[in-house]
C-alpha positions as CSV (number, residue, x, y, z in Angstrom):
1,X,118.6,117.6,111.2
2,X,118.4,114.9,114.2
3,X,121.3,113.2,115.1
4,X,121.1,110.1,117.0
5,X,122.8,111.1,120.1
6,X,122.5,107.3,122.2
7,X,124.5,104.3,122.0
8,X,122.3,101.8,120.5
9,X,122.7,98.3,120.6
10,X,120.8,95.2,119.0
11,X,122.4,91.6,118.2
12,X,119.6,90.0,116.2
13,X,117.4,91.9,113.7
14,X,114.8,89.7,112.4
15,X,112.4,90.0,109.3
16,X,108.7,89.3,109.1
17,X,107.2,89.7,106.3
18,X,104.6,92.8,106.6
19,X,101.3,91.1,104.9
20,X,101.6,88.2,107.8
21,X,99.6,88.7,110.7
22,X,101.1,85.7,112.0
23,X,104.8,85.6,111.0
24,X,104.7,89.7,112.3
25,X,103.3,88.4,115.8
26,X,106.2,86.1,115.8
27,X,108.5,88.0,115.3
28,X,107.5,90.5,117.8
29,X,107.5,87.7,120.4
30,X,110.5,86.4,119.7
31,X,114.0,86.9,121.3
32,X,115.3,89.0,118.3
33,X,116.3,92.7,120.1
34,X,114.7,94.0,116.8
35,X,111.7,92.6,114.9
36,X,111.5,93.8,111.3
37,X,108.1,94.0,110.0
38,X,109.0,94.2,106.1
39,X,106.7,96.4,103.3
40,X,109.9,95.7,100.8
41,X,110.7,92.7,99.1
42,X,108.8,90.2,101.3
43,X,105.5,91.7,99.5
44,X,104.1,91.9,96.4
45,X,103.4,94.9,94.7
46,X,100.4,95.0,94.9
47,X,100.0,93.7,98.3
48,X,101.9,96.6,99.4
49,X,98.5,98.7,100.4
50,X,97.0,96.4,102.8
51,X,100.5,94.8,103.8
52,X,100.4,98.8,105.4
53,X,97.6,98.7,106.9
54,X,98.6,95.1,108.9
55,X,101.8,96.6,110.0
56,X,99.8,99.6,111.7
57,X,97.4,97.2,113.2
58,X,100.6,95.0,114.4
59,X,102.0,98.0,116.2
60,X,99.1,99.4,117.0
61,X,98.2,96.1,119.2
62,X,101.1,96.5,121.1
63,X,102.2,97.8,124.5
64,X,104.0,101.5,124.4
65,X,107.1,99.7,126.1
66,X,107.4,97.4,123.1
67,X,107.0,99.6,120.0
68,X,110.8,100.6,120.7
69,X,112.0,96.5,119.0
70,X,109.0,97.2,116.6
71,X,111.1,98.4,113.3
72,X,109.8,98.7,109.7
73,X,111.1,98.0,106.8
74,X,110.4,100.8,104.1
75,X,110.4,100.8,100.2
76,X,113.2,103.2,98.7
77,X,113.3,106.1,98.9
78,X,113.8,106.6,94.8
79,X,111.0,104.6,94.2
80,X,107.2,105.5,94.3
81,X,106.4,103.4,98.0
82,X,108.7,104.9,100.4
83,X,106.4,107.9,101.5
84,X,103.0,106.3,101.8
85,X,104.7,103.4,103.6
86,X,105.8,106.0,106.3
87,X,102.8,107.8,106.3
88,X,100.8,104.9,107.2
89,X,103.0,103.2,109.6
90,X,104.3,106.1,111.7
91,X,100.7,106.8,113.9
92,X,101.6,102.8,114.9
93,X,104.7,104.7,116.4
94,X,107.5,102.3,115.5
95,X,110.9,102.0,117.3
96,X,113.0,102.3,114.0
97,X,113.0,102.7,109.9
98,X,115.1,100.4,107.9
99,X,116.0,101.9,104.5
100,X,116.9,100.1,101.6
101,X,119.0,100.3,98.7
102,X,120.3,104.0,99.7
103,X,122.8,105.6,98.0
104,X,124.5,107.8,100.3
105,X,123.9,110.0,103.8
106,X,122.4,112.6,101.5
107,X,118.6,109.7,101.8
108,X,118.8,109.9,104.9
109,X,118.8,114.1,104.9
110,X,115.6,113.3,103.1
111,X,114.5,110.6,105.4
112,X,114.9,112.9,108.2
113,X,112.5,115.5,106.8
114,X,110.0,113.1,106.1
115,X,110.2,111.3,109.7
116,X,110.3,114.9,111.7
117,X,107.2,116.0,109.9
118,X,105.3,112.6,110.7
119,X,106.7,112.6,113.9
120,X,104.8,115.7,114.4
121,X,102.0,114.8,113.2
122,X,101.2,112.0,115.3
123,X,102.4,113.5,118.5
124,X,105.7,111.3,118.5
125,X,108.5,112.5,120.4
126,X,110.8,114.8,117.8
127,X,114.0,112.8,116.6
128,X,112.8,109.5,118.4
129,X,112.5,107.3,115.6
130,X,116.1,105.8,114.8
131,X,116.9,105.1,111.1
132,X,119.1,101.9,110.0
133,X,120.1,101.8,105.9
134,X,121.1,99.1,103.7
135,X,124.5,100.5,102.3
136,X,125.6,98.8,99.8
137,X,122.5,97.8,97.4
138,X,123.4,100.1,95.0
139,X,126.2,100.7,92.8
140,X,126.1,104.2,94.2
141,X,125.8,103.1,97.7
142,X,128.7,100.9,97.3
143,X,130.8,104.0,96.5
144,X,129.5,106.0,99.4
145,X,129.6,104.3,102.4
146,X,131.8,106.8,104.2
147,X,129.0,109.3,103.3
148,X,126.7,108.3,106.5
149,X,129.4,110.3,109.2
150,X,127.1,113.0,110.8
151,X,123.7,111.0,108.9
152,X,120.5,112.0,110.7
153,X,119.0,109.6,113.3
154,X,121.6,106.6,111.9
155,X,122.2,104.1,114.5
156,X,123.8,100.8,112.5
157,X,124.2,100.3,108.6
158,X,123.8,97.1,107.2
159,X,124.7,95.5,103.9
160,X,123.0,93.5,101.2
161,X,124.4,91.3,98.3
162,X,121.2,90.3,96.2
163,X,120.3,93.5,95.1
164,X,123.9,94.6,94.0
165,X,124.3,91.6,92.2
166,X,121.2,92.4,90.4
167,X,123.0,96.4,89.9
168,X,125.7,94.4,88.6
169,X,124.0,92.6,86.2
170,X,125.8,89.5,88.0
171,X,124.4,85.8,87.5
172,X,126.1,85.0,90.7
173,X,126.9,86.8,93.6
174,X,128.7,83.6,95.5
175,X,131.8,81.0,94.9
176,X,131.5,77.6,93.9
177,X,132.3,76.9,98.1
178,X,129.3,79.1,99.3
179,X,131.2,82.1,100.5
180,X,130.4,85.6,99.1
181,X,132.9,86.6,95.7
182,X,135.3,89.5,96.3
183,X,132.6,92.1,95.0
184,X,130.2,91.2,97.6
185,X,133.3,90.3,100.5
186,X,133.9,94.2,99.4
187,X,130.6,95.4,100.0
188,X,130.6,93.6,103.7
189,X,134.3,95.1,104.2
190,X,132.6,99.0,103.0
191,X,129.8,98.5,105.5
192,X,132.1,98.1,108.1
193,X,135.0,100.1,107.3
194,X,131.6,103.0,106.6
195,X,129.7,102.1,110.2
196,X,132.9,102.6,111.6
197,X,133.9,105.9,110.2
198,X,130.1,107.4,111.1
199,X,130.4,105.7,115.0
200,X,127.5,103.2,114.2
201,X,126.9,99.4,115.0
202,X,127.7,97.3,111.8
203,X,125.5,94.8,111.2
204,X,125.8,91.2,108.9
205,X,123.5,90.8,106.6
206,X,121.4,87.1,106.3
207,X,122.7,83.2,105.8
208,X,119.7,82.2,103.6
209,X,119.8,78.5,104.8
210,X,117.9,79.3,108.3
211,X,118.6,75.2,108.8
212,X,122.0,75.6,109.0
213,X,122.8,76.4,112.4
214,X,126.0,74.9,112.9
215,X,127.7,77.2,109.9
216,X,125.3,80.2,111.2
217,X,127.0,80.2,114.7
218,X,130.8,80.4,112.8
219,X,129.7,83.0,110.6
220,X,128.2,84.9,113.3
221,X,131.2,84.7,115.6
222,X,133.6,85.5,112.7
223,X,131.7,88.5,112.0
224,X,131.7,89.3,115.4
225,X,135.5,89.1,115.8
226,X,135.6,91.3,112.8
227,X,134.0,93.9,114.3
228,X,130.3,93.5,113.6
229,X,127.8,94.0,116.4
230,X,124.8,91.9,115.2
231,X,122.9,89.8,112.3
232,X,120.2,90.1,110.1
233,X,117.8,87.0,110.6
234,X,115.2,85.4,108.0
235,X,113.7,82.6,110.6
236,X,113.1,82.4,114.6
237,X,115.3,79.8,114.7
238,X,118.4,82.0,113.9
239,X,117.7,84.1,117.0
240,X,118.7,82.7,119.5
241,X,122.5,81.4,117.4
242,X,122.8,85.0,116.6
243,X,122.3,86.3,120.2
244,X,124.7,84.1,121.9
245,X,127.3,84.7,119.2
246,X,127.6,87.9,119.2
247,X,128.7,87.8,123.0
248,X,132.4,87.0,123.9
249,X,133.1,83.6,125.0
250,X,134.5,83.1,128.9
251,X,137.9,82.4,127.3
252,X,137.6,85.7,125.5
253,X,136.5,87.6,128.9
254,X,139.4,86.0,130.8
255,X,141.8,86.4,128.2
256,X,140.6,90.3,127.6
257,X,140.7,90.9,131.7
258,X,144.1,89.6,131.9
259,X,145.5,92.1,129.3
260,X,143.7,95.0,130.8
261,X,144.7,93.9,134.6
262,X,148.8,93.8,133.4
263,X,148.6,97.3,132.0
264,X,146.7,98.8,134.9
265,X,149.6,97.3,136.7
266,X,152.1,98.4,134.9
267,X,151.2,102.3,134.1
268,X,152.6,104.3,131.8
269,X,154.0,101.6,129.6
270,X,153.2,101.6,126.0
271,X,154.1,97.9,125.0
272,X,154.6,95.1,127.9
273,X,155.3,91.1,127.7
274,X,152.7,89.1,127.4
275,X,152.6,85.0,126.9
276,X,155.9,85.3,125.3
277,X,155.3,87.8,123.0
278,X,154.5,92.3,123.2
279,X,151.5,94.0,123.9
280,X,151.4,97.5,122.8
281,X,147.9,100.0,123.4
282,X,145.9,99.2,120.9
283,X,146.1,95.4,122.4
284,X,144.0,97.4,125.7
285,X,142.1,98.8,123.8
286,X,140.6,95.5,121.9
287,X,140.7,94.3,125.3
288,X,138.4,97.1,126.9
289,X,136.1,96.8,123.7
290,X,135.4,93.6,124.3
291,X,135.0,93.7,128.6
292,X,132.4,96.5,127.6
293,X,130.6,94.1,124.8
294,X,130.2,91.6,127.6
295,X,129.0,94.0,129.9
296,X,132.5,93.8,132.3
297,X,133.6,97.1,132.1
């Protein structure tokens, strides 16, 4: 198997529908850190064919040094798609494979057999192409999200609530306020808690109302504060919110700096005053998280 050995890093992940020329080019020359190009549920089944065949041409068109933010979006593995998808994108040399509705680190043992042969095949670089799931799509999935520890080529796990409501057999996946019911709050919580436990970037799944931008840029730096390290995006307008969200304000910085400049003062302390109330380690280490987040440390 190949693990993914580098820390990887990407804030905004945006989708582009695969049959698209226009919405993949786009994306691709947008100021998402990943563009998605999407064979799943953006097209049609039987669209799926020649929606392949314009992702290869997408990638294909583009400069080696660019491929890397280049990502595709697979059919499942359990279903009949997921192969043939990879077998035709994979000579277009994409940076990543997003995975949906997996149930545990066990697809993406399989996933890794598939990529290392295709990866031979078309002369690509063995173990290079990094592999992001949807975790909790499933009913299965939501059970095992601290199955990905060790995964193969895993570099961030996402989650999605659409799909498991459908698993569910739900009507309704949200309150009558908007936010997420405790299922779905649950399935977000299992993502992290599971990206956590396997050493991987968490990253929120989409706000469907791309217009909102004002309740995008809370969500996104509430998620952030919670320990996610980037956003799904449906629209190019998104982008840009996401981005600057998920980077610590100046307050933040300053605030952050101050703790980590009173302990290196005061070394070998475990807990010291600080603005009237204790600080103890693992206040430092939040603080050195976040300094290396905003590229200060």
């Amino acid at each position: 198997m190949t693990q993914a050995t580098e820390t990887f890093s990407a804030r905004s992940w945006l989708f582009a529908p695969g049959d698209s020329d226009k919405k993949m080019e786009k994306a691709a020359a947008s100021a998402a850190d990943i563009a998605l190009f999407d064979l799943e549920d953006a097209v049609a089944e039987g669209e799926k064919p020649r929606a392949r065949a314009m992702v290869l041409a997408v990638l294909q068109k583009a400069q080696p040094a660019e491929r890397a933010r280049l990502w595709v979006r697979i059919n499942p593995l359990q279903g009949p798609h997921a192969l043939a998808d990879l077998a035709a994108v994979m000579p277009g040399r994409p940076g990543g494979i997003m995975v949906p509705k997996t149930r545990g680190g066990h697809d993406l043992v399989v996933l890794d057999h598939y990529l290392s042969a295709l990866e031979a095949a078309n002369g690509i670089e063995p173990g290079s192409t990094k592999v992001f799931p949807l975790v909790t799509e499933t009913a299965e999935g939501m059970l095992s999200t601290g199955s990905y520890v060790g995964a193969p080529r895993l570099v961030a796990m996402t989650w999605g609530a659409e799909d498991l409501a459908d698993e569910l057999g739900a009507s309704e996946n949200k309150n009558a306020d908007g936010s997420y019911g405790f299922t779905y709050e649950l399935a977000r919580s299992l993502c992290l808690v599971g990206a956590a436990a396997a050493r991987v970037a968490a990253i929120d799944t989409i706000q469907g109302d791309f217009k909102d931008l004002d309740g995008l840029r809370k969500r996104a730096t509430q998620c952030r504060r919670a320990g996610f390290r980037g956003m799904l995006a449906i629209h190019p307008a998104q982008v840009e919110v996401i981005n600057e969200a998920f980077l610590p304000t100046a307050e933040e910085i300053a605030q952050a700096q101050e703790i980590v400049d009173l302990f290196a003062a005061n070394p070998g302390v475990g807990a010291i005053g600080y603005k009237g109330g204790m600080l103890d380690r693992p206040y430092l280490a939040r603080a050195q998280q976040l300094l290396k987040l905003a590229g200060k440390a």
